[in-house]
N, C-alpha and C positions, 0 to 999 in steps of 0.2 A: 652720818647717814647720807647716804647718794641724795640727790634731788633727784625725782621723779615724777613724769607726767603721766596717768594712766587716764586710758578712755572708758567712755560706756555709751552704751546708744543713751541715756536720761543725762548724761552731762560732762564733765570732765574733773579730773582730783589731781594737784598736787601738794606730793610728799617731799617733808626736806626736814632742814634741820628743828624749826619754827614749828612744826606741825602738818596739819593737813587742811589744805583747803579745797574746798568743793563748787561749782560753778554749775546749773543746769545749762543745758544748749539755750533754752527759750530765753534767760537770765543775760545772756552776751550782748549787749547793744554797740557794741566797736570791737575792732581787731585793730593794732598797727603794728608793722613791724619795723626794723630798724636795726642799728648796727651801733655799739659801744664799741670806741676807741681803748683798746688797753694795753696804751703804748708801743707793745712788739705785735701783736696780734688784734683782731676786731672779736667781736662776738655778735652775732646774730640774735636778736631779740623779738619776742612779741608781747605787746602789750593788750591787755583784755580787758574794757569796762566793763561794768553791770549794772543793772537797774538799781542796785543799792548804791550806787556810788563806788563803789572800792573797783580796785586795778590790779587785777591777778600779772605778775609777771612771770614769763618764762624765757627760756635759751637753749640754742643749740646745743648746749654742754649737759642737758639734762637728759636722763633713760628715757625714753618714750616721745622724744622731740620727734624724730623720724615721723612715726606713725601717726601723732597728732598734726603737723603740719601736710601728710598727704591727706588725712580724714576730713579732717576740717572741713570741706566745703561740699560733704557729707550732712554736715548736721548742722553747716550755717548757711543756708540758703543763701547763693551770690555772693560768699567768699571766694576771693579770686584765690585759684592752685599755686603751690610752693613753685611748678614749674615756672606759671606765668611772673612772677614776684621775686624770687630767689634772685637772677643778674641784677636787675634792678637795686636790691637792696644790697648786694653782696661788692658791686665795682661802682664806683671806685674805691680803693683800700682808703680808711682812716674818716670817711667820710659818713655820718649819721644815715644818711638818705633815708626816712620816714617814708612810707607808706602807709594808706588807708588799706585792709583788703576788706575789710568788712564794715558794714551801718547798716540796722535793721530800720528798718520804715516806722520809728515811731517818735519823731521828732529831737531826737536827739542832738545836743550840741555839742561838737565834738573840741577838747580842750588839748592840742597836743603838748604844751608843755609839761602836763602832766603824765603822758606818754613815755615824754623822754627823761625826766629828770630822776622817773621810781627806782627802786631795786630793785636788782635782780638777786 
């Protein structure tokens, strides 16, 4: 099965091999994005906390990446756009560059190692 991110004005779903998981917008307490080295090429990455605790991962190799990264700051209040974010995380090649684009105002601690080291 492809990996797929599909939207909705109540939250976001991705589909892949694993299953399906489902995320409301209000539920997202961080965004980071970020860049995996794989060797000949990078991949673009975002990682998404929740108030449960868990960390939905996504990538640019997945259906519906486009749409969700220009939507997004649609339905996360004060996520920074793919425009403003994208060079930054994109050059220089090989290199992780982490970015914050999103924290909701409700005291969240935000742990990036666990950002960087999930699956994708």
């Amino acid at each position: 099965m492809e990996a797929k991110i599909l939207l909705a004005s109540y939250g976001v779903n991705v589909l892949n091999d694993e299953g399906s998981k489902h995320y409301d917008w209000n539920d997202i307490l961080s965004a980071f994005v970020y860049k995996k080295d794989l060797i000949t090429v990078d991949l673009i990455c975002m990682a998404l906390e929740s108030k449960g605790g868990e960390t939905l991962y996504v990538d640019e190799e997945m259906a519906g990446w486009k749409d969700f990264v220009d939507n997004s700051p649609e339905h996360l209040p004060g996520c920074v756009s793919f425009a403003d974010w994208f060079i930054a995380v994109a050059f220089p090649a090989f290199e992780t560059n982490p970015i914050l684009i999103f924290k909701r105002d409700d005291g969240l601690r935000i742990v990036m190692t666990q950002s960087l080291t999930g699956p994708i």
